[in-house]
C-alpha positions in Angstrom: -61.4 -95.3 14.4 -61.9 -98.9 12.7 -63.1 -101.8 14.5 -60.6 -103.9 16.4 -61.3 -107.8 17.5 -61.4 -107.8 21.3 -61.5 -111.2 23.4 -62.6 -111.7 26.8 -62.7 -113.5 29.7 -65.3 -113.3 32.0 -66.5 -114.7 35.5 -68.5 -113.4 38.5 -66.7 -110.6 40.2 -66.6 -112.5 43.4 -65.0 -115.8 41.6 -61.8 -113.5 39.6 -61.5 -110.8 42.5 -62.0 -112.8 45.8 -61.3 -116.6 45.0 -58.6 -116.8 42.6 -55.6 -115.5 42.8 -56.0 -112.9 39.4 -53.8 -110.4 41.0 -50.6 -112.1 41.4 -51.4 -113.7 38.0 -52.0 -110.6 36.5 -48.7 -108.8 38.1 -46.8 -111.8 36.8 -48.2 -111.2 33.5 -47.2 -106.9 33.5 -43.9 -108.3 35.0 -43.2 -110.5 31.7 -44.5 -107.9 29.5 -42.2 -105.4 30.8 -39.3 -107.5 30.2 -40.5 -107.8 26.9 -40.7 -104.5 26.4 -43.9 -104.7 25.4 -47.1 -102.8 25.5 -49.7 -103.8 28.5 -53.0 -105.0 26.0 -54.9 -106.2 28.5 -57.6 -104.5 31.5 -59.5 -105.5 34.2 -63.4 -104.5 33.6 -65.8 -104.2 36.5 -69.8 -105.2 35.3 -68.2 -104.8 31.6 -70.8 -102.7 29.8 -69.8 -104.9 26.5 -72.2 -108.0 28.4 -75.4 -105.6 27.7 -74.9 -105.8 24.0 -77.6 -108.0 22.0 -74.8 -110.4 20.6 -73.9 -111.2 24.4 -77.3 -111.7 25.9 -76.6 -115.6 26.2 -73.2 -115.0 27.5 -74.4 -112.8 30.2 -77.2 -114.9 31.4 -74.6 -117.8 32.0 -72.5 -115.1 34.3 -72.8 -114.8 38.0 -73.4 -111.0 38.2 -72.3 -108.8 39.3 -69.6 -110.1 37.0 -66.0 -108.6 35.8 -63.8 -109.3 32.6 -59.8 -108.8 31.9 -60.6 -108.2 27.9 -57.5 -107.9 25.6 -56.6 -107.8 21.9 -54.0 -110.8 22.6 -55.8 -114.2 22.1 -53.0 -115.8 22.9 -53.2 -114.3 26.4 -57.0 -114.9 27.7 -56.2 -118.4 26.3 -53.5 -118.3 28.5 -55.6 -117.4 31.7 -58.8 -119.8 30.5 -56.0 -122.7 31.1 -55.6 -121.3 34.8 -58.7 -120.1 36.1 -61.9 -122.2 36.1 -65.7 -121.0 36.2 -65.0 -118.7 33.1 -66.3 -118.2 29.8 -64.3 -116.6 27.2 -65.2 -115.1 23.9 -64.6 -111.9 21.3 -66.1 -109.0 19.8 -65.9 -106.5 17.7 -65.6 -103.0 18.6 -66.1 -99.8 18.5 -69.5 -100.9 16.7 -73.2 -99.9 17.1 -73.6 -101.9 20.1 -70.6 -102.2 21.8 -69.4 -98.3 21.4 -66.6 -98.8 24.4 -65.2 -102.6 24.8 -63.8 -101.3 28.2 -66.6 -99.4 29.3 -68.0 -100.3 33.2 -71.3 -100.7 34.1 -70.3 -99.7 38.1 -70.8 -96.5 39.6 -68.3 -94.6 40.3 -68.1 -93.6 44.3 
């Protein structure tokens, strides 16, 4: 499988889950894209494991933890959300590579 450019946007858990309204902004989003007929490219990541990776050591240490990430291959999308949600920092990577082997891998345990 070849590498594929992934953005991101990421805030603390508490800020996209609890304090802004990300659900009805993502449903509004899957709602659009269905009348487009087109394919859902975007997920919701929980303590993205992507943050551990050398390249996004600075970008971590600016994030809340625990911290969570919608990542997607449309840039035009997490632009989209960085123009409605504040307290976020947004950003792309490469993957798979050697240090980011899953871009929507979780760091959370799984109860």
């Amino acid at each position: 499988m070849s590498a594929q450019r992934y953005y991101y946007l990421v805030a603390s858990q508490r800020f996209l889950l609890e304090e802004e309204p990300l659900d009805e902004v993502l449903k509004e989003r899957i709602r659009h894209y269905r009348e487009q007929e087109k394919e859902i490219d975007f997920w919701l990541v929980k303590q993205p494991a992507f943050l551990d990776s050398p390249e996004l050591t600075e970008v971590k240490a600016k994030c809340p933890q625990p911290a969570a990430a919608i990542v997607s291959t449309d840039k035009t999308l997490i632009t989209w959300l960085k123009l409605r949600l504040e307290y976020v920092i947004t950003g792309e990577f490469m993957a798979p590579s050697a240090t980011i082997p899953d871009p929507l891998a979780s760091l959370e345990a799984v109860h």
